[in-house]
C-alpha positions as CSV (number, residue, x, y, z in Angstrom):
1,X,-21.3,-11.9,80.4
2,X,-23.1,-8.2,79.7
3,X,-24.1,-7.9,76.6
4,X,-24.4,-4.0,77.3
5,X,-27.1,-3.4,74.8
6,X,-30.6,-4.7,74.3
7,X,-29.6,-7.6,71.7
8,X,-33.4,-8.1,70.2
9,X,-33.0,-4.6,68.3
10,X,-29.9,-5.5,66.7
11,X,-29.5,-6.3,62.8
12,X,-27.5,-6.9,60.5
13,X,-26.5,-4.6,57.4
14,X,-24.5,-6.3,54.5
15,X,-23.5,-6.1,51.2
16,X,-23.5,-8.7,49.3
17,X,-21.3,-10.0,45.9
18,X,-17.9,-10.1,47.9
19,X,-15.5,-13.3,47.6
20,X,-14.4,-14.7,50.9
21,X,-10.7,-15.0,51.4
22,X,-8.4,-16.0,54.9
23,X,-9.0,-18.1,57.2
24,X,-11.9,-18.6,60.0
25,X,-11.7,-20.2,63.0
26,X,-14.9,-22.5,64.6
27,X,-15.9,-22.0,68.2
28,X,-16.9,-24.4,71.1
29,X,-20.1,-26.3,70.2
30,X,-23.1,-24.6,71.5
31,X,-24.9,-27.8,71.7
32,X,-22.4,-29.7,73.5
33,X,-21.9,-26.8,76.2
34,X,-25.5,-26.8,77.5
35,X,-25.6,-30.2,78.9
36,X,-22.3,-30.3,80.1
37,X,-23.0,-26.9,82.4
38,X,-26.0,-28.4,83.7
39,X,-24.1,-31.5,84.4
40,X,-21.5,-29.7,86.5
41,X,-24.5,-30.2,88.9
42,X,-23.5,-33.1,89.6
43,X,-20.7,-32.2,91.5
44,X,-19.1,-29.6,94.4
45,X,-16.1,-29.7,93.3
46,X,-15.0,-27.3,91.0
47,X,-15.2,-27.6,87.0
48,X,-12.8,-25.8,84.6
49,X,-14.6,-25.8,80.9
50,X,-12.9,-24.5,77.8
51,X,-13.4,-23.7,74.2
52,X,-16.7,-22.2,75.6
53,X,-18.6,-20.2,73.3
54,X,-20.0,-16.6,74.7
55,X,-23.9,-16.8,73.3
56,X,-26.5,-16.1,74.5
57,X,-27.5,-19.6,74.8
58,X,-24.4,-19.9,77.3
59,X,-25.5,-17.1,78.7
60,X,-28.8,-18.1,80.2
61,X,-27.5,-22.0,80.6
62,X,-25.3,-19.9,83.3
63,X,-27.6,-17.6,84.6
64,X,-30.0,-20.9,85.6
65,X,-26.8,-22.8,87.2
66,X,-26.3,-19.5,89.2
67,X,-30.2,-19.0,90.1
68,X,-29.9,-22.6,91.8
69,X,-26.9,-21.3,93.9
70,X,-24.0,-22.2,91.6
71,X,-21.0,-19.6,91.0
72,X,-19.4,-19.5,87.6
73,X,-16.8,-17.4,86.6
74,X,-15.7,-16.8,82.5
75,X,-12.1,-16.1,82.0
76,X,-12.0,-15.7,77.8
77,X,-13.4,-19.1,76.4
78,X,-12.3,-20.7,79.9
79,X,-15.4,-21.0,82.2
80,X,-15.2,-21.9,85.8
81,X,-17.9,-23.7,87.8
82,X,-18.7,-24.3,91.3
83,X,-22.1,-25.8,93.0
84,X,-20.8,-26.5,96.1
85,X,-24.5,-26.1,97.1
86,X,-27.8,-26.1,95.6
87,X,-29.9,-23.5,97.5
88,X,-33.0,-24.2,95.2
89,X,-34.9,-26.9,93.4
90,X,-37.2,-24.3,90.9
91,X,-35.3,-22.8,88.1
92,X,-36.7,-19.1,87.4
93,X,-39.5,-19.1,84.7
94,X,-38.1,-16.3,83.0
95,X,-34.6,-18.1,82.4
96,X,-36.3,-21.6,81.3
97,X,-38.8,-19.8,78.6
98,X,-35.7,-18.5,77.2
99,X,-34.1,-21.4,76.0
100,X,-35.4,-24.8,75.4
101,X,-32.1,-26.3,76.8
102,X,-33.0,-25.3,80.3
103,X,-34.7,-28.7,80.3
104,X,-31.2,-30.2,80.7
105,X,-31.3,-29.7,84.6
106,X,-34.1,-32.1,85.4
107,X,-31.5,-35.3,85.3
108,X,-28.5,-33.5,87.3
109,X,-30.6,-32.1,90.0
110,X,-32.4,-35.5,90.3
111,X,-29.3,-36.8,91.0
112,X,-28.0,-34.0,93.2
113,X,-31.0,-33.1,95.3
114,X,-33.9,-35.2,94.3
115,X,-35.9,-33.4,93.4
116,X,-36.5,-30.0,90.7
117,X,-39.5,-27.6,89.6
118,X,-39.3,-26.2,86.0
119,X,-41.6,-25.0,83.7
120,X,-42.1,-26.4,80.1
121,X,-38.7,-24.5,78.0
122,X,-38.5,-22.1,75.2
123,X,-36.4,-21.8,72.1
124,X,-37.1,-21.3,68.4
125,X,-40.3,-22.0,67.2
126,X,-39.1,-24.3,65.1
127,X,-41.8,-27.2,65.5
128,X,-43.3,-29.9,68.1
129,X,-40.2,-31.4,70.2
130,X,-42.4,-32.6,73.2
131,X,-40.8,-33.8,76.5
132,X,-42.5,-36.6,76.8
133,X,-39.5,-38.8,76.4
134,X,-37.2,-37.3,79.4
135,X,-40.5,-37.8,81.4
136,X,-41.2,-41.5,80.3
137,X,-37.3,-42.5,81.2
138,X,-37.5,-40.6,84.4
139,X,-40.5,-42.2,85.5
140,X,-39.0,-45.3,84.2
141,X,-36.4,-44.9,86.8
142,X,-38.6,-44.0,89.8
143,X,-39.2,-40.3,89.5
144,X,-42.8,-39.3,90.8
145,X,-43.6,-36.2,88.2
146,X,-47.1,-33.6,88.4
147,X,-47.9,-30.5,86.7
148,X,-48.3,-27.8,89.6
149,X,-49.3,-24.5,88.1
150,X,-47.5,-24.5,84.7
151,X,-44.3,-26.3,86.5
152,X,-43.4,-29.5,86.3
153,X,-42.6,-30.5,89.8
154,X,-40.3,-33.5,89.1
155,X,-39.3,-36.1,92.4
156,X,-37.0,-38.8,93.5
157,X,-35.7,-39.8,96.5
158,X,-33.3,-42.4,95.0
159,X,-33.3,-43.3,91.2
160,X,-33.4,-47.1,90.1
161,X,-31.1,-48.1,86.8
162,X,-33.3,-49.9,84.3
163,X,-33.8,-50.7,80.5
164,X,-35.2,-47.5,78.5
165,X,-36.5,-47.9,74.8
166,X,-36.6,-44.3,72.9
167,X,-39.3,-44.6,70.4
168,X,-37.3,-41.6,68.9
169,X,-33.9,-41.3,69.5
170,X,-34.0,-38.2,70.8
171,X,-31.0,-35.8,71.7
172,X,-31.7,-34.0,74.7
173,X,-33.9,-37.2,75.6
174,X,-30.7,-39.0,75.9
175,X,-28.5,-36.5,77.4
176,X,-31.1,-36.0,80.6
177,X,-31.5,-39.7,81.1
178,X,-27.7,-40.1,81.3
179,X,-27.0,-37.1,83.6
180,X,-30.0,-38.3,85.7
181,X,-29.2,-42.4,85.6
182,X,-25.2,-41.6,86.4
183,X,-26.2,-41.5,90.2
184,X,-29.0,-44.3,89.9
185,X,-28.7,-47.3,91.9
186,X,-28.2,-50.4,89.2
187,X,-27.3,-50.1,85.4
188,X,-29.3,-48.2,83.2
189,X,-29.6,-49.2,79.8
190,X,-30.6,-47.0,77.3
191,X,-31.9,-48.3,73.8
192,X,-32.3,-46.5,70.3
193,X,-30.6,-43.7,71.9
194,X,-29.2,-40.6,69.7
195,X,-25.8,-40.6,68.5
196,X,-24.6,-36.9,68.0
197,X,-20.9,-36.2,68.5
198,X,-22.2,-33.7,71.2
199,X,-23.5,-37.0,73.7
200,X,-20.0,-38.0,73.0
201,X,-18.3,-35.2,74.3
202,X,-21.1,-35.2,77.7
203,X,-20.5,-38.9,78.0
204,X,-16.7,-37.9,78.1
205,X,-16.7,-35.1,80.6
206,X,-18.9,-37.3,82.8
207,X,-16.8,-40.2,82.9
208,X,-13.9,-37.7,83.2
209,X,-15.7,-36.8,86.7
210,X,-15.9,-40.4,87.8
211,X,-19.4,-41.4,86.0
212,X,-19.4,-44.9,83.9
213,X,-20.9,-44.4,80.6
214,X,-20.2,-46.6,78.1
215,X,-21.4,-46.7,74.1
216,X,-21.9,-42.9,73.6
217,X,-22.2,-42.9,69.7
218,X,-24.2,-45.9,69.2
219,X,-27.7,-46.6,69.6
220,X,-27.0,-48.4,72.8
221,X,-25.6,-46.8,75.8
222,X,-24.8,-48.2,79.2
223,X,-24.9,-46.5,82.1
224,X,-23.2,-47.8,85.7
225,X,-24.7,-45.3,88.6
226,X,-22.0,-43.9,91.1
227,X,-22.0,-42.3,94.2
228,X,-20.0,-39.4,93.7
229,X,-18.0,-37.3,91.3
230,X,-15.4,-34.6,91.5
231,X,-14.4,-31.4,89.4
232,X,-12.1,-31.9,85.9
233,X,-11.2,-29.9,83.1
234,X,-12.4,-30.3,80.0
235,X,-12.5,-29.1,76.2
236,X,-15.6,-28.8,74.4
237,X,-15.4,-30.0,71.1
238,X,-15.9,-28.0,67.9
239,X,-19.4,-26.5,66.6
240,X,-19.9,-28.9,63.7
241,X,-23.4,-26.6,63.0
242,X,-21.1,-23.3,62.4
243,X,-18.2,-25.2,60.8
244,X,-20.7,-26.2,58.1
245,X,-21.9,-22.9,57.9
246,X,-19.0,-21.3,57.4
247,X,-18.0,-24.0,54.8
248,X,-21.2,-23.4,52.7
249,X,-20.8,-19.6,52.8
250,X,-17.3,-20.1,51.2
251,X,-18.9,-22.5,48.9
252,X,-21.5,-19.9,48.0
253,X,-19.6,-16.8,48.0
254,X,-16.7,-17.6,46.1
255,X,-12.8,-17.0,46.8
256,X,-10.6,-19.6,48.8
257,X,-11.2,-20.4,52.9
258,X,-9.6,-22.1,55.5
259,X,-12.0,-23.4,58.4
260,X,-10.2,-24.1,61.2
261,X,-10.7,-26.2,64.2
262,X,-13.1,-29.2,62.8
263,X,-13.4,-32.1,62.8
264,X,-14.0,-33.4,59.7
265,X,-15.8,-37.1,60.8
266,X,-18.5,-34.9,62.2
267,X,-19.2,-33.2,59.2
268,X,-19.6,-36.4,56.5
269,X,-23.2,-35.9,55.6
270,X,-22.2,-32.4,54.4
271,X,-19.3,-33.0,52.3
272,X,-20.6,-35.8,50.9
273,X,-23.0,-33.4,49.6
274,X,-20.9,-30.8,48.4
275,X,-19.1,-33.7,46.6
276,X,-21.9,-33.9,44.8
277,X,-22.6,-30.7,44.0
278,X,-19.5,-30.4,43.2
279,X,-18.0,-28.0,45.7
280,X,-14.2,-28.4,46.0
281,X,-12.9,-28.6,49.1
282,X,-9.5,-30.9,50.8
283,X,-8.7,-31.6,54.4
284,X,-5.7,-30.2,56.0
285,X,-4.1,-30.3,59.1
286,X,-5.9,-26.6,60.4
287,X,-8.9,-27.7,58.6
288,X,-11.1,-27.5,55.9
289,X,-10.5,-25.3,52.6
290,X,-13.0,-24.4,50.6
291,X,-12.1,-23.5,46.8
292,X,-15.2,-21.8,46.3
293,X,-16.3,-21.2,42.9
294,X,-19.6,-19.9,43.2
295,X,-20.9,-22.4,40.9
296,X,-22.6,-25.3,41.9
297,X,-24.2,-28.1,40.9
298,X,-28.2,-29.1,42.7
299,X,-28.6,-31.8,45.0
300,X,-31.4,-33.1,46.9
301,X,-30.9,-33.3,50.4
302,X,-33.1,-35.4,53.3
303,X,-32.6,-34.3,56.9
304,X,-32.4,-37.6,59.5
305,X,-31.1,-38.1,63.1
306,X,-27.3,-38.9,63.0
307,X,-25.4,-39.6,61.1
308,X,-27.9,-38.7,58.6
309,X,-27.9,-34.8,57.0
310,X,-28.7,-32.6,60.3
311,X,-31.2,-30.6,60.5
312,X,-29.4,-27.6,61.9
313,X,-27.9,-27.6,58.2
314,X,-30.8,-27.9,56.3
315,X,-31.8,-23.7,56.3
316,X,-27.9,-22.7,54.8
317,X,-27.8,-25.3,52.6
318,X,-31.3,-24.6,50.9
319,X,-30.0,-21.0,51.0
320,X,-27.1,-21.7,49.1
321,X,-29.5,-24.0,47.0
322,X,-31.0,-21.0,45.7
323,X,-27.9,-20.4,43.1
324,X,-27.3,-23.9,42.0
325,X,-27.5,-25.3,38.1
326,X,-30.7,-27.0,38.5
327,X,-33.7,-27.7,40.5
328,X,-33.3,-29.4,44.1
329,X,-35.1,-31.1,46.5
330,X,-35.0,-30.6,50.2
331,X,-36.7,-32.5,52.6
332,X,-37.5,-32.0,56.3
333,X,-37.7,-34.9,58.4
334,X,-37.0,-34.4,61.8
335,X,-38.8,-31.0,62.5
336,X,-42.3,-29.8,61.0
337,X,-41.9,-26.1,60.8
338,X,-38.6,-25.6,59.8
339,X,-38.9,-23.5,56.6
340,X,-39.8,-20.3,58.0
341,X,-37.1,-18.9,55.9
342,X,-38.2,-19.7,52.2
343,X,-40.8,-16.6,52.4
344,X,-38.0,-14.3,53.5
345,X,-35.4,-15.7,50.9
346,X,-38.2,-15.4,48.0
347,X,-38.4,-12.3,49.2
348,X,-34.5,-12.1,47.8
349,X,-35.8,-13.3,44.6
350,X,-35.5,-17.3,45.2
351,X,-37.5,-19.6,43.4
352,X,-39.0,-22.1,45.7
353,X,-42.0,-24.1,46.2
354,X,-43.1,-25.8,49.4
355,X,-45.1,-28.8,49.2
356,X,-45.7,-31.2,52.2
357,X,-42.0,-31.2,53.9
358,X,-40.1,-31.0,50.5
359,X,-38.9,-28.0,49.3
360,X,-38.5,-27.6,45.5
361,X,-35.7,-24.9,44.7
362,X,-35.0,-23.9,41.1
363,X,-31.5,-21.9,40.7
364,X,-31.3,-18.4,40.0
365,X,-28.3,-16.7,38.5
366,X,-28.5,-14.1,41.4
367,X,-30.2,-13.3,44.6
368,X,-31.7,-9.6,45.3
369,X,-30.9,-7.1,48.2
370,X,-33.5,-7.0,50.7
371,X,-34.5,-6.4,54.3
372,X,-35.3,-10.3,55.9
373,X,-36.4,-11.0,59.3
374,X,-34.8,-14.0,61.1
375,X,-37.4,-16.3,62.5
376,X,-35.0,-18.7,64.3
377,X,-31.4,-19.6,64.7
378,X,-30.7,-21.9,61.4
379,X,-33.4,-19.4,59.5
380,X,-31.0,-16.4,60.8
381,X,-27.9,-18.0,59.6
382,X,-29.7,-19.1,56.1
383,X,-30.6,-15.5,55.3
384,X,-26.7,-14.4,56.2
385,X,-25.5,-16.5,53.7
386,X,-28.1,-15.6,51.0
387,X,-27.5,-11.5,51.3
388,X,-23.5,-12.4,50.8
389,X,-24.4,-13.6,48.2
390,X,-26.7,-11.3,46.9
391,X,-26.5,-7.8,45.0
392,X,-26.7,-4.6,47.0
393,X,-27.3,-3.6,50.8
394,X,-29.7,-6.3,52.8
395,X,-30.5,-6.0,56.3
396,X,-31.4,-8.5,58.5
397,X,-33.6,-7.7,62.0
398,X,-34.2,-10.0,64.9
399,X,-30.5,-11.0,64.8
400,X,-30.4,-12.1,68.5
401,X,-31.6,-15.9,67.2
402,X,-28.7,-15.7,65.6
403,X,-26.3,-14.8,68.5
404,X,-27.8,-17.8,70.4
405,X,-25.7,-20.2,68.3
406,X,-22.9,-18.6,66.6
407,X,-20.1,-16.2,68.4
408,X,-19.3,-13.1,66.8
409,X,-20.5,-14.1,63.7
410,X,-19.7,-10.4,62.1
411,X,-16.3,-10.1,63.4
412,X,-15.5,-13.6,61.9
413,X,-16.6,-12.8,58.6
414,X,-15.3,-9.4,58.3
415,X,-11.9,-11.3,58.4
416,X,-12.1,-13.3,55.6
417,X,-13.6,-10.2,53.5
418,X,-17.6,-9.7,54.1
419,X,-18.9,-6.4,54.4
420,X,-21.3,-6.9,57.3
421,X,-21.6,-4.9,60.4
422,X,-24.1,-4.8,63.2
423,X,-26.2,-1.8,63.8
424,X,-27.4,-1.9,67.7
């Protein structure tokens, strides 16, 4: 995967006031894919993934699982996998500063080899998401963990199953644990766990390789340590984050589109909410259409952990927020600093007010051309939607958030009628 071009001087140029029209198709879910790459570590047989997205995210996920001596070939959206040995235990610092996912590796190479080094992970600066809960639940299993020069220098010569409480239920909490307590001696219970479609479709690749995971989805899962696994194919399931993007840019922009391969249960909190604004939209067999009126009703929205309204949808949704009949209320729960893109869309002309983690948002008939910086991936995405909508020529710079999380994002929209192309 060569991108060919240095990605962080890209942007976006687009004009804005164009109905949508045609159909869209969704990609692999980005955060689904990371944790199943790293937990092809648990095996030396080979894996065959598909419906994988080509981001950047991706990207460096497979540039760490090559650093540790894996070999991963990418075939279209088919990518193959093979660790028939790990030649290292320290993942590069420049890989694991990239992307906050790198952290997925700790529980897979536990399991593997015992024992891993890695430094504290990057990502968008989106707020505080310590790692002190992988750490506790390691630990809680037997892992002996120090800080050696900035690394974290995590061992185990054998993990233990036993009961682990979340005092958050976090995602990539609950993901590690299970990848790490699939090879534990014992059962390991995990309590107030997180219950995001994308543990679902880990729990199901694992168990595909031999692993015995049982309640993915609920709040309790129990996990029955093995000794070995083998290779499998598997299908990652749809991006549920750029589904409900696309499906608020239709909603925003006007005109009629079809957004194909979703899956509609995974998307509830949103369409209950465009049911409210009164967004029209039906289920068919391909998908979901949007009948996009570009008139809209406001609605207050309250991010939460699943099933609640994600926070990956809280940035577009405000954006298109910004043109609805009335005054809404959005309120941030889960991450502190996620409304780094108000002062670039009131830069567009929006009319919103922070106060606390609530953001106030009276409509306005239009939006303004403008040039917007993307401060994160969600932000990125949010600012996208706003200059469709919007009148004249915007550009938006620092565009490679944006290719972390959503696969040729211009080319997809060019086909249902946007007038936005990439300027490298």
């Amino acid at each position: 995967m060569n991108w060919g071009v240095d990605r962080n001087l890209s942007k976006f140029r687009i004009i804005g006031g164009k109905e949508l029209e045609g159909k869209i198709d969704v990609s692999g879910a980005k955060n689904a894919v990371l944790p199943i790459i790293a937990a092809c570590l648990l095996t030396k047989d080979k894996v065959v993934l598909e419906e994988v997205p080509d981001l950047l995210d991706v990207q460096v996920m497979c540039q760490v699982i090559e650093a540790l001596g894996g070999k991963i070939k990418r075939n279209g959206e088919k990518l193959t996998v093979s660790i028939k040995d790990v030649g290292s235990v320290e993942a590069p610092f420049d890989l694991i500063s990239k992307m906050r996912a790198s952290i997925f590796i700790m529980g897979p190479m536990l399991a593997r080899k015992g024992r891993v080094r890695i430094s504290h992970p990057g990502g968008c600066a989106i707020g505080s998401r310590p790692i002190n809960w992988h750490i506790k639940g390691l630990e809680a299993m037997g892992a002996e963990i120090r800080m050696d020069h900035g690394f974290l220098d995590v061992s185990a010569p054998r993990l233990k199953g036993t009961r682990i409480y979340f005092d958050f239920p976090s995602v990539g909490a609950t993901e590690n644990i299970m990848m790490a307590a699939v090879c534990a001696e014992g059962t390991t219970i995990i309590e107030n766990a997180a219950q995001e479609p994308e543990i679902v479709d880990l729990a199901t690749f694992i168990n595909q390789m031999g692993g015995k995971i049982r309640g993915a989805g609920t709040n309790i899962i129990k996990i029955e340590g093995v000794k070995e696994f083998h290779g499998t194919t598997h299908t990652v399931i749809p991006d549920r984050i750029e589904a409900g993007t696309y499906i608020l840019m239709a909603a925003a922009c006007g005109g009629e589109v079809l957004v194909r391969n979703v899956i509609p249960a995974h998307l509830k909190p949103l369409l209950a909410k465009l049911d409210e604004a009164g967004v029209i939209y039906r289920e068919e067999d391909e998908g979901i259409r949007v009948i996009g009126k570009g008139c809209f009703n406001a609605v207050d929205i309250k991010t939460q952990v699943h099933p609640g309204f994600p926070t990956d949808l809280q940035a577009p949704f405000l954006a298109m927020l910004t043109r609805a009949k009335g005054t809404s209320v959005v309120t941030e729960t889960v991450f502190e600093n996620r409304y780094m893109h108000v002062d670039e869309l009131k830069r567009m002309g929006a009319d919103i007010k922070i106060e606390g983690r609530s953001a106030i948002i009276q409509g306005v008939e239009t939006l303004n051309a403008a040039t917007v910086v993307a401060s994160d991936l969600r932000a990125g995405a949010s600012l996208v939607l706003a200059a469709l909508t919007s009148g004249g020529v915007s550009e938006i710079r620092d565009i490679y958030h944006i290719d972390r999380g959503y696969e040729n994002l211009e080319d997809k929209l060019k086909n249902i009628g946007a007038e936005i192309e990439r300027i490298d």
